[in-house]
PDB file of N, CA, C and O in Angstrom:
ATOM      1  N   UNK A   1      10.429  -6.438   9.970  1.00  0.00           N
ATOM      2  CA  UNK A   1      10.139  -5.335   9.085  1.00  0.00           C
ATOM      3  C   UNK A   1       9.136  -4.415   9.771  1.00  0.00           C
ATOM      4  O   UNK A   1       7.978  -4.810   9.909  1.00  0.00           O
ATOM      5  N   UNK A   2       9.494  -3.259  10.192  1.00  0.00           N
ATOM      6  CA  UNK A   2       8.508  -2.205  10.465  1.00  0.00           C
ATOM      7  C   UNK A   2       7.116  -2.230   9.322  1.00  0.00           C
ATOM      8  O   UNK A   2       6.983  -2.248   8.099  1.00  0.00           O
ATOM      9  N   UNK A   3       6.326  -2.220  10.380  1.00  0.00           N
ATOM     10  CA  UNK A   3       4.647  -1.801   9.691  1.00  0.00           C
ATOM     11  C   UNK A   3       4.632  -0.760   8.911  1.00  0.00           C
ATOM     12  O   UNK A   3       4.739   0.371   9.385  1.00  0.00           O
ATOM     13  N   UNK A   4       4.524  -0.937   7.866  1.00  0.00           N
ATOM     14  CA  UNK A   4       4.235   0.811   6.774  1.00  0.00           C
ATOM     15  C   UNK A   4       2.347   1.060   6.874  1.00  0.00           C
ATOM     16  O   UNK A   4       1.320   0.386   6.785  1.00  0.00           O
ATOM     17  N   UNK A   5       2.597   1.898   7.016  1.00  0.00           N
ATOM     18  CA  UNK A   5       0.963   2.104   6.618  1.00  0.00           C
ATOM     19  C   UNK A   5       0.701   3.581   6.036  1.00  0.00           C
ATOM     20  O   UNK A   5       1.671   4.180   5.573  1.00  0.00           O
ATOM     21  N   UNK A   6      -0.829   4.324   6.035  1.00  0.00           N
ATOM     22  CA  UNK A   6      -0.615   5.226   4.774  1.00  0.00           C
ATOM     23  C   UNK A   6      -0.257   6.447   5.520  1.00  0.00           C
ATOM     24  O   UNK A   6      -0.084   7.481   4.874  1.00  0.00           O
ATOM     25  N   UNK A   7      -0.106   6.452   6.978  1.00  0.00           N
ATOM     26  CA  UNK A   7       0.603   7.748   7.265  1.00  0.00           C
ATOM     27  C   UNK A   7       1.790   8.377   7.470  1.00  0.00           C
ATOM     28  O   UNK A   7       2.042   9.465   7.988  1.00  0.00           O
ATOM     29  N   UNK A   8       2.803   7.155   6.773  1.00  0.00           N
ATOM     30  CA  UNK A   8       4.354   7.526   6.296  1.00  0.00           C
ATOM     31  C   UNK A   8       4.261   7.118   4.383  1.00  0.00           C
ATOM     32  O   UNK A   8       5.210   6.922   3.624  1.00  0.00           O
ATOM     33  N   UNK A   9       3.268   7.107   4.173  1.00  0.00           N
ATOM     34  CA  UNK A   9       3.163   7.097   2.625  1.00  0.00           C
ATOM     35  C   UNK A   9       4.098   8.139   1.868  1.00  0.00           C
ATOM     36  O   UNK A   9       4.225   8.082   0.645  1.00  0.00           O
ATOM     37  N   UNK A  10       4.696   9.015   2.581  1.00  0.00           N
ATOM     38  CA  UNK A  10       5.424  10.300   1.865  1.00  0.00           C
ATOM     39  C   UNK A  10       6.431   9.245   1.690  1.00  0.00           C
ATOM     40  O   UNK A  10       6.268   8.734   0.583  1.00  0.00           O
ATOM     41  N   UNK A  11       7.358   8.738   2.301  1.00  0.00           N
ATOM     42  CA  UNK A  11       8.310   8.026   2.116  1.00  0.00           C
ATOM     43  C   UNK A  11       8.104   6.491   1.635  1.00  0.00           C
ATOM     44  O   UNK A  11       8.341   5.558   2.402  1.00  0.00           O
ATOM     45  N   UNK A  12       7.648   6.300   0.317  1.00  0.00           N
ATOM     46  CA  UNK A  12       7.347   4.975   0.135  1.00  0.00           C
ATOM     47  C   UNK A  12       8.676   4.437  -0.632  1.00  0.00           C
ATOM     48  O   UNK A  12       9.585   5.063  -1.177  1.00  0.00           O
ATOM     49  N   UNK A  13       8.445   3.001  -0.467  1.00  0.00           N
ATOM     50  CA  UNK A  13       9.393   2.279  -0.524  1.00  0.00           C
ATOM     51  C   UNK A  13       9.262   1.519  -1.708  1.00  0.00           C
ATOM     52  O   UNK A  13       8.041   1.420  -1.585  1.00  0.00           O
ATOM     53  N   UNK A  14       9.504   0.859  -2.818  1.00  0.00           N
ATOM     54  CA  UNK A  14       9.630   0.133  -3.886  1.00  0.00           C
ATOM     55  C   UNK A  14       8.460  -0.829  -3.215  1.00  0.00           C
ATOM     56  O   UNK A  14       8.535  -1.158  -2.031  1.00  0.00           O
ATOM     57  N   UNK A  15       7.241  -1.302  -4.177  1.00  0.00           N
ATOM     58  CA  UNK A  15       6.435  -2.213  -3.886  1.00  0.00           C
ATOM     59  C   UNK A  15       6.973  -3.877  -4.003  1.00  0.00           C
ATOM     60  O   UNK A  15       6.731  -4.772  -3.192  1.00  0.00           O
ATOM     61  N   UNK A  16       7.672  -3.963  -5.115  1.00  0.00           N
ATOM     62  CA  UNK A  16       8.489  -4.724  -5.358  1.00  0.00           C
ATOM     63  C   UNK A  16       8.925  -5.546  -3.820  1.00  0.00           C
ATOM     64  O   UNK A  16       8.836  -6.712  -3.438  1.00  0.00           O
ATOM     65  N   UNK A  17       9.349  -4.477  -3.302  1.00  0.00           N
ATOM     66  CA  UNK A  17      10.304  -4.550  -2.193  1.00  0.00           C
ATOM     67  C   UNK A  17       9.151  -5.288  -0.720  1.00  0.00           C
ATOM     68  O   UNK A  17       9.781  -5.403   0.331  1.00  0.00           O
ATOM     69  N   UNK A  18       8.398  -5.513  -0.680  1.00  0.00           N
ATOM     70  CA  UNK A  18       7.290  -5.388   0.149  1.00  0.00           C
ATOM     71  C   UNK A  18       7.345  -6.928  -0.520  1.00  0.00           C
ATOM     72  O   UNK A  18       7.498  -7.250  -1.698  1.00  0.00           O
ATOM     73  N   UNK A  19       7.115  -7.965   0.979  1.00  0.00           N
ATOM     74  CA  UNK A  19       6.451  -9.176   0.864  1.00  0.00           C
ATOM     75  C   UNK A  19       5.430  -9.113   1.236  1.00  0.00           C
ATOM     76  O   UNK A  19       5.097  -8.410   2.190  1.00  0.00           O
ATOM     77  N   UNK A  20       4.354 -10.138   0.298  1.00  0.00           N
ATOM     78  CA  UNK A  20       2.618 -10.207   0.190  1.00  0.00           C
ATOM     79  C   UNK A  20       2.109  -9.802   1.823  1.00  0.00           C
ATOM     80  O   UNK A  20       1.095  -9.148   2.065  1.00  0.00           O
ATOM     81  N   UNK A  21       2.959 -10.294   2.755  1.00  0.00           N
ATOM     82  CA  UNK A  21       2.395  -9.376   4.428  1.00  0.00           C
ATOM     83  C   UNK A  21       2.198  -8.024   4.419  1.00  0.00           C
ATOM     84  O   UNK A  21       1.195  -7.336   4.605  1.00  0.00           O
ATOM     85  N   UNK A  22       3.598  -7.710   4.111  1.00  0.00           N
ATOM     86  CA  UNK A  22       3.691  -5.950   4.267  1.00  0.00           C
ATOM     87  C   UNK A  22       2.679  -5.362   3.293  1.00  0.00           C
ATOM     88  O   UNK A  22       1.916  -4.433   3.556  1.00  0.00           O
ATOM     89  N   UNK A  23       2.762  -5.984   2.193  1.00  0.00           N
ATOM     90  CA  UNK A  23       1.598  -5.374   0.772  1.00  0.00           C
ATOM     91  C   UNK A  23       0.076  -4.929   1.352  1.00  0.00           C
ATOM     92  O   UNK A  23      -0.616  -3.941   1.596  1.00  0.00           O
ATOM     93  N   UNK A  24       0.077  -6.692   1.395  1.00  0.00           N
ATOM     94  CA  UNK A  24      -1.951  -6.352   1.753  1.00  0.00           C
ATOM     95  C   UNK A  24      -2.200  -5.561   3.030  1.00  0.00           C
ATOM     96  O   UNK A  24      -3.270  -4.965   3.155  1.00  0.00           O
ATOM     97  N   UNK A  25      -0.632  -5.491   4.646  1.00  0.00           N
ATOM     98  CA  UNK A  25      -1.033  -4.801   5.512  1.00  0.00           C
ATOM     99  C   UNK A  25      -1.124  -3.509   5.213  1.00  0.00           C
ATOM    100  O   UNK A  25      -2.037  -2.926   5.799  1.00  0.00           O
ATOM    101  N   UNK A  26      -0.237  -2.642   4.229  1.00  0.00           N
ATOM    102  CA  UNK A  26      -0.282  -1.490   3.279  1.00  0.00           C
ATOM    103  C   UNK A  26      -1.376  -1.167   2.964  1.00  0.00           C
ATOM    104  O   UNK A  26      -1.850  -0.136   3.441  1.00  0.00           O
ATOM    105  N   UNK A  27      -2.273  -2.133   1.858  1.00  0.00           N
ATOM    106  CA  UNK A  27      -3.159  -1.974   1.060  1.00  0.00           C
ATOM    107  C   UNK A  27      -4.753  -2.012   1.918  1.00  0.00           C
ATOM    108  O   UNK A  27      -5.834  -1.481   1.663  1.00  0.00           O
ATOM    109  N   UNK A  28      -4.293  -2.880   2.996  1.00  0.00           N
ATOM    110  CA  UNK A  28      -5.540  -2.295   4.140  1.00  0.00           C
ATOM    111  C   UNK A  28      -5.437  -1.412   4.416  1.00  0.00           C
ATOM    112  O   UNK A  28      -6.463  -0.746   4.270  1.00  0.00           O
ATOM    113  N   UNK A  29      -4.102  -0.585   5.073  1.00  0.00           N
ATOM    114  CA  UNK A  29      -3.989   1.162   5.825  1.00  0.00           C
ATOM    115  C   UNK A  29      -4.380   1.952   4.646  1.00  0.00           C
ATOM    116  O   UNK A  29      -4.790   3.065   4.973  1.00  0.00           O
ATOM    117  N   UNK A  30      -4.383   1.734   3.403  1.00  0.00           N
ATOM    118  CA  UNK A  30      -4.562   2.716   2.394  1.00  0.00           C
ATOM    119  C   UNK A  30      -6.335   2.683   2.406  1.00  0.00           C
ATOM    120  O   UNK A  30      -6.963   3.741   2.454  1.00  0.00           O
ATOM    121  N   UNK A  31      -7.013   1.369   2.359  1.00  0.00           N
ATOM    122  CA  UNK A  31      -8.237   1.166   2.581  1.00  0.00           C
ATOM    123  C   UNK A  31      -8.971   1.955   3.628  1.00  0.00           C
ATOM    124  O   UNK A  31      -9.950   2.668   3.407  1.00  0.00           O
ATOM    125  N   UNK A  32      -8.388   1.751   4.803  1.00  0.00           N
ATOM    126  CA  UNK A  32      -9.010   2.367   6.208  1.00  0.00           C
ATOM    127  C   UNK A  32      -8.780   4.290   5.957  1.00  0.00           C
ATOM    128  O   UNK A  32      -9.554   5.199   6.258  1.00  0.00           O
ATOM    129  N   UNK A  33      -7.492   4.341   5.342  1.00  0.00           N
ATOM    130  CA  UNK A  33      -7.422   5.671   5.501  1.00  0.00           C
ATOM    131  C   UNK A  33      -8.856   6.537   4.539  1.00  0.00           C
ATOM    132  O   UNK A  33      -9.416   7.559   4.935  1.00  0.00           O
ATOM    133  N   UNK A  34      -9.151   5.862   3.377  1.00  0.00           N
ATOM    134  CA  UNK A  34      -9.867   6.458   2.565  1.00  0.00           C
ATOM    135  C   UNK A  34     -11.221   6.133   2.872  1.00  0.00           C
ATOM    136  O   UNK A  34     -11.925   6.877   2.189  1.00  0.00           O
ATOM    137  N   UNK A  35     -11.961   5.337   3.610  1.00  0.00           N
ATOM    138  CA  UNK A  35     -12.558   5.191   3.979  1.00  0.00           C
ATOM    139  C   UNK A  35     -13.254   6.399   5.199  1.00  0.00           C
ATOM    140  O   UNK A  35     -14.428   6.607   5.507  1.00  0.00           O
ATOM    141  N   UNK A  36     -12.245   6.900   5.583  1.00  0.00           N
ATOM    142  CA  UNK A  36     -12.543   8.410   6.500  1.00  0.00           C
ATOM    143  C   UNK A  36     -13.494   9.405   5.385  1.00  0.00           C
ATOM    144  O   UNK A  36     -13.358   9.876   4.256  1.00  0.00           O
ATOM    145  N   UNK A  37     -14.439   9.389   6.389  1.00  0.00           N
ATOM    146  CA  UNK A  37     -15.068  11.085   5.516  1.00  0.00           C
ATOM    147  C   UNK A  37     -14.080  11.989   5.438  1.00  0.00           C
ATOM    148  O   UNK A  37     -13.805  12.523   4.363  1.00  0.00           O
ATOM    149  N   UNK A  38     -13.321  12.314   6.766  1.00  0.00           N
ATOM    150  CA  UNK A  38     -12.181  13.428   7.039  1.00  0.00           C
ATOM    151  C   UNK A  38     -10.692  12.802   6.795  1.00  0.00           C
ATOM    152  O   UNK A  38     -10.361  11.840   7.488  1.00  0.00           O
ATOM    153  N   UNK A  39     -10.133  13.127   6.196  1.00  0.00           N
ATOM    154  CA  UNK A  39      -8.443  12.619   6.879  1.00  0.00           C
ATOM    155  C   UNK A  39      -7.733  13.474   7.595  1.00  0.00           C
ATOM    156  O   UNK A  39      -7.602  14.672   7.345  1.00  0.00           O
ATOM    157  N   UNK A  40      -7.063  12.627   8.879  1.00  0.00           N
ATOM    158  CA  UNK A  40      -6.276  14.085   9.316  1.00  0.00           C
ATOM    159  C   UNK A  40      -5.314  14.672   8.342  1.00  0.00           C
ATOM    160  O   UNK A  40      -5.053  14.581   7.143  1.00  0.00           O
ATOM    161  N   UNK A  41      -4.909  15.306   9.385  1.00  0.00           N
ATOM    162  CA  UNK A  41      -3.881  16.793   8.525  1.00  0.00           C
ATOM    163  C   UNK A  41      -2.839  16.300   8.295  1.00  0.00           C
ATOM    164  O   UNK A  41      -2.176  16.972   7.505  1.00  0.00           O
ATOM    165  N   UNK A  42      -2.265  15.191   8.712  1.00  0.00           N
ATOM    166  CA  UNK A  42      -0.771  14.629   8.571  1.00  0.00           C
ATOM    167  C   UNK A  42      -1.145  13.722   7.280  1.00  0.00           C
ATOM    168  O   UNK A  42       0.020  13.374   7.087  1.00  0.00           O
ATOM    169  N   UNK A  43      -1.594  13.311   6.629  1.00  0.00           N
ATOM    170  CA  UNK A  43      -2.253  12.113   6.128  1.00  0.00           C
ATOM    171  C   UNK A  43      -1.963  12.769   4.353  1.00  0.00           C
ATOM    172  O   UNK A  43      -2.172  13.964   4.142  1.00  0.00           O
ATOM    173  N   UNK A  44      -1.603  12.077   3.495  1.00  0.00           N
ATOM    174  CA  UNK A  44      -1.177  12.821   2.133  1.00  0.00           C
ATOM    175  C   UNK A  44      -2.910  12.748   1.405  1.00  0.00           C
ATOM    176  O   UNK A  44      -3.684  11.790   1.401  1.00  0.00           O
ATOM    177  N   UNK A  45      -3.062  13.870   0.951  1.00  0.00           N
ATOM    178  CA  UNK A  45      -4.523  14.178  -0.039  1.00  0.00           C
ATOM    179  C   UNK A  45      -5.095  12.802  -0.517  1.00  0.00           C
ATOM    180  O   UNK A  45      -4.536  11.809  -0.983  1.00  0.00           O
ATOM    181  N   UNK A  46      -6.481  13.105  -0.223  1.00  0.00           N
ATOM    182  CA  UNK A  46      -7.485  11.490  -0.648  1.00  0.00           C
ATOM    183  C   UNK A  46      -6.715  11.267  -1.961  1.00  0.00           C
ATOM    184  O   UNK A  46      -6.174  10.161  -1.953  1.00  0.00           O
ATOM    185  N   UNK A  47      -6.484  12.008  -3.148  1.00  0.00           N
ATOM    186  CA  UNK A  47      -6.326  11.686  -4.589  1.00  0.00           C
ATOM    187  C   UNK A  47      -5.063  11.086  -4.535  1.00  0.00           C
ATOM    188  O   UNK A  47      -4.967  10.163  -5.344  1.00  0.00           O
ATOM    189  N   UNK A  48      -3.851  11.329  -3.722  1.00  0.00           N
ATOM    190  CA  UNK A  48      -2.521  10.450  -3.327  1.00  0.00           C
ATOM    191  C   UNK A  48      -2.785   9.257  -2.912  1.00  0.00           C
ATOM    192  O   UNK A  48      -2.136   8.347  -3.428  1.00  0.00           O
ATOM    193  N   UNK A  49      -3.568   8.996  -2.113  1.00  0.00           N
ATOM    194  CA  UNK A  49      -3.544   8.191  -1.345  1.00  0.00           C
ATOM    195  C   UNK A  49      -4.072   6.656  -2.155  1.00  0.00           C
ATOM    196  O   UNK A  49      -3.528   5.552  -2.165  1.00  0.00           O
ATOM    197  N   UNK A  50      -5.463   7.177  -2.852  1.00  0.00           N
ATOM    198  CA  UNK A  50      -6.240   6.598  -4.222  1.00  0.00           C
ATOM    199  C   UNK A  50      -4.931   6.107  -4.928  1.00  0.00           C
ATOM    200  O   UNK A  50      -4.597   4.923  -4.905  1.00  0.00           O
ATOM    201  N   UNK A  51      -4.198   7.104  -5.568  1.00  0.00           N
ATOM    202  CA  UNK A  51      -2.755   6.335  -6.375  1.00  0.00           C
ATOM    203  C   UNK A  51      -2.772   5.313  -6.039  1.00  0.00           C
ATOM    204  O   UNK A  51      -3.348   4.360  -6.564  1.00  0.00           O
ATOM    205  N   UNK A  52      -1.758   5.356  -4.536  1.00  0.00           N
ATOM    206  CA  UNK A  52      -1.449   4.409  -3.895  1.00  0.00           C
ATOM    207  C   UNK A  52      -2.231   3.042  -3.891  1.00  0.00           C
ATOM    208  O   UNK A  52      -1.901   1.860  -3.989  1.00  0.00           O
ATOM    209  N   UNK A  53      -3.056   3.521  -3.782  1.00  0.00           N
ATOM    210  CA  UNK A  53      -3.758   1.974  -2.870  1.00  0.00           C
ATOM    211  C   UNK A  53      -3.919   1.368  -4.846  1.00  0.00           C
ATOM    212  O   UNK A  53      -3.981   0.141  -4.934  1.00  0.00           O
ATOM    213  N   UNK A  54      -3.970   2.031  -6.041  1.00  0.00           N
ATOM    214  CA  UNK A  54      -4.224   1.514  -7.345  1.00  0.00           C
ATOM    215  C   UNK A  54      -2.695   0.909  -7.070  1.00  0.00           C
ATOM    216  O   UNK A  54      -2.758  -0.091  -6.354  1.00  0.00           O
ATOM    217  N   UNK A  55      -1.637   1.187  -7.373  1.00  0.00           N
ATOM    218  CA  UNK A  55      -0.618   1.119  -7.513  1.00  0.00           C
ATOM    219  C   UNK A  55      -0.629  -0.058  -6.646  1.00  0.00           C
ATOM    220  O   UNK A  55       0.214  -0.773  -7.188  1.00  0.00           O
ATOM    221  N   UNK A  56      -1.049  -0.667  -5.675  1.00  0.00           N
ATOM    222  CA  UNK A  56      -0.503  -1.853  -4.966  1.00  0.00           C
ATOM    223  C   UNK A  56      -1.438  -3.089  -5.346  1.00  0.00           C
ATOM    224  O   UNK A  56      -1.219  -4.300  -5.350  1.00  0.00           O
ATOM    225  N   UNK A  57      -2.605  -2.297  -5.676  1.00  0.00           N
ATOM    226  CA  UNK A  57      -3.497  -3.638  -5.613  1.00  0.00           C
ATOM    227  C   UNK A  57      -2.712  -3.972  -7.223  1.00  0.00           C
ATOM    228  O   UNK A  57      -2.379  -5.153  -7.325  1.00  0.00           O
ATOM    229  N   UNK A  58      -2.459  -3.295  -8.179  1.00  0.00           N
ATOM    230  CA  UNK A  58      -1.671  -3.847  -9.921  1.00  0.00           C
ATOM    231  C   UNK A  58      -0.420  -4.550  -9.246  1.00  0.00           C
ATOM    232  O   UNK A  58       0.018  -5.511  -9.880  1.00  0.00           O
ATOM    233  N   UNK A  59       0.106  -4.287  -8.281  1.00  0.00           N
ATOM    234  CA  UNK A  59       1.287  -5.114  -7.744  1.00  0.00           C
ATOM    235  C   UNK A  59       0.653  -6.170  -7.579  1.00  0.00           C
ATOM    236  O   UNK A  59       1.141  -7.118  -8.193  1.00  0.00           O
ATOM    237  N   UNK A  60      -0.421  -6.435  -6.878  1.00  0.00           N
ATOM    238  CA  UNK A  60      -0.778  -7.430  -6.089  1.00  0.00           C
ATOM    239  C   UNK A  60      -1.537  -8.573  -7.047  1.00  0.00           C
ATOM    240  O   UNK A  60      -1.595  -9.773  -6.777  1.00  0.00           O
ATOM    241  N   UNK A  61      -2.129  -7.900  -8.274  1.00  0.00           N
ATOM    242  CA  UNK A  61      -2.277  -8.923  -9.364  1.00  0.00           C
ATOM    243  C   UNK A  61      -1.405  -9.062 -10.077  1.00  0.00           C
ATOM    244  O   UNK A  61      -1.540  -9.970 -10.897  1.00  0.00           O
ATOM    245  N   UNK A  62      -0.403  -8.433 -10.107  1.00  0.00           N
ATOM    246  CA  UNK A  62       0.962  -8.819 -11.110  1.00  0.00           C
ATOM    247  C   UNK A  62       1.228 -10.269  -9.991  1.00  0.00           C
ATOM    248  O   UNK A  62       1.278 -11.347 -10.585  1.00  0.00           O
ATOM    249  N   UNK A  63       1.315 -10.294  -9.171  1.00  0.00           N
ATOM    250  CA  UNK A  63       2.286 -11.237  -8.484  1.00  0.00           C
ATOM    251  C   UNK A  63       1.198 -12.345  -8.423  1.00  0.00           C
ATOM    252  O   UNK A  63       1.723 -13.404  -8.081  1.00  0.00           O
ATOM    253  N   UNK A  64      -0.199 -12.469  -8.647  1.00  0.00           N
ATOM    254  CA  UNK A  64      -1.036 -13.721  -8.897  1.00  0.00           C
ATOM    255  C   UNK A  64      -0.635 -14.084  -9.914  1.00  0.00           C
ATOM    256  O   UNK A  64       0.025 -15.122  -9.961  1.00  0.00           O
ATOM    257  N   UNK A  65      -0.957 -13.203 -11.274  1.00  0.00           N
ATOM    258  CA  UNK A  65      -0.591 -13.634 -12.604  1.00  0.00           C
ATOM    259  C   UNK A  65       0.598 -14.708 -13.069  1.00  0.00           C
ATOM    260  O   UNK A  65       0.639 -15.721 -13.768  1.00  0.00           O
ATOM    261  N   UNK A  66       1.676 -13.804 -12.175  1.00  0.00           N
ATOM    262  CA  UNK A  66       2.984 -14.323 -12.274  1.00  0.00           C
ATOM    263  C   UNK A  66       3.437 -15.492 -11.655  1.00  0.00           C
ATOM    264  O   UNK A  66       4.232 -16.243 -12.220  1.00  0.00           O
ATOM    265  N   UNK A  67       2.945 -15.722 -10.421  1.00  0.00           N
ATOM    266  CA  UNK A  67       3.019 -16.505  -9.862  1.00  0.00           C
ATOM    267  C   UNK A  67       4.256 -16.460  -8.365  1.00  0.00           C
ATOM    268  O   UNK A  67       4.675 -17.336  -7.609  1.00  0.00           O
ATOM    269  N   UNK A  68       4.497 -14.996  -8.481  1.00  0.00           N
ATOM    270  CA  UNK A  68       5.694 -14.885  -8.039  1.00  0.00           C
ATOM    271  C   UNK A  68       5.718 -14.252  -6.139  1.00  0.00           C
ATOM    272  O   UNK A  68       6.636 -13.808  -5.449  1.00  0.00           O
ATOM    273  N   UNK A  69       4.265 -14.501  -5.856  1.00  0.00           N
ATOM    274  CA  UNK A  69       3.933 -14.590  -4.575  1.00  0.00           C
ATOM    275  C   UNK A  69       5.047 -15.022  -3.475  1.00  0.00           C
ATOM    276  O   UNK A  69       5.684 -16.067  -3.606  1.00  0.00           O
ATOM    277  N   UNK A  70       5.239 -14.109  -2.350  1.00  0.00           N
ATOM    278  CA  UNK A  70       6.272 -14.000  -1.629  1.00  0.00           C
ATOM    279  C   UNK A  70       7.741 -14.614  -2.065  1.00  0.00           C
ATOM    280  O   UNK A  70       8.579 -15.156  -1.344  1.00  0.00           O
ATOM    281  N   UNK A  71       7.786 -14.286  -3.840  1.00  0.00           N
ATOM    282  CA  UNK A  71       9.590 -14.182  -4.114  1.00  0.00           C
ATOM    283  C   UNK A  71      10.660 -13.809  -3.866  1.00  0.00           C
ATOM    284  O   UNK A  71      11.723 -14.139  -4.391  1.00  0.00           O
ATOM    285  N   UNK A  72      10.301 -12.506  -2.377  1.00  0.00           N
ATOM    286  CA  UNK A  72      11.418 -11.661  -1.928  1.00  0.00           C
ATOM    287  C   UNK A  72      11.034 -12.125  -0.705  1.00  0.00           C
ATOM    288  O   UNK A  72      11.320 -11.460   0.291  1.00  0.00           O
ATOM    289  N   UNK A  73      10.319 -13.348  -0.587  1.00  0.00           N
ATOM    290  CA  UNK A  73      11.183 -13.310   1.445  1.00  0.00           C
ATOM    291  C   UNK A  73      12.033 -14.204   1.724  1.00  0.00           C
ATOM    292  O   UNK A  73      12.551 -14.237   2.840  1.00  0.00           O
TER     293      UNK A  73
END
């Protein structure tokens, strides 16, 4: 599986779809990216990016809750 990280974030993919590797390696690039004072110019707006990284970490406790930790690999 190709590495996603947050500077192809325009094209995201169903989280669902992402096993707990690809997730948290995601949910780190979303970390590192916002962590910049600056982002480059290719890079989607801090407030997108924020979505994102909310949007994975609720994935990422749905799938503790559930129990359903790496169900798609």
């Amino acid at each position: 599986m190709p590495e996603h990280d947050a500077s192809d974030a325009a094209e995201p993919r169903p989280l669902a779809d992402f096993d707990d590797w690809a997730l948290t390696t995601y949910r780190e690039s979303l970390e590192t990216a916002l962590a910049q004072s600056e982002l480059p110019r290719y890079m989607l707006p801090r407030e997108e990016l924020q979505k994102q990284l909310g949007e994975v970490q609720a994935e990422q406790a749905e799938r503790e809750q559930t129990g359903s930790a790496d169900a798609n690999t």
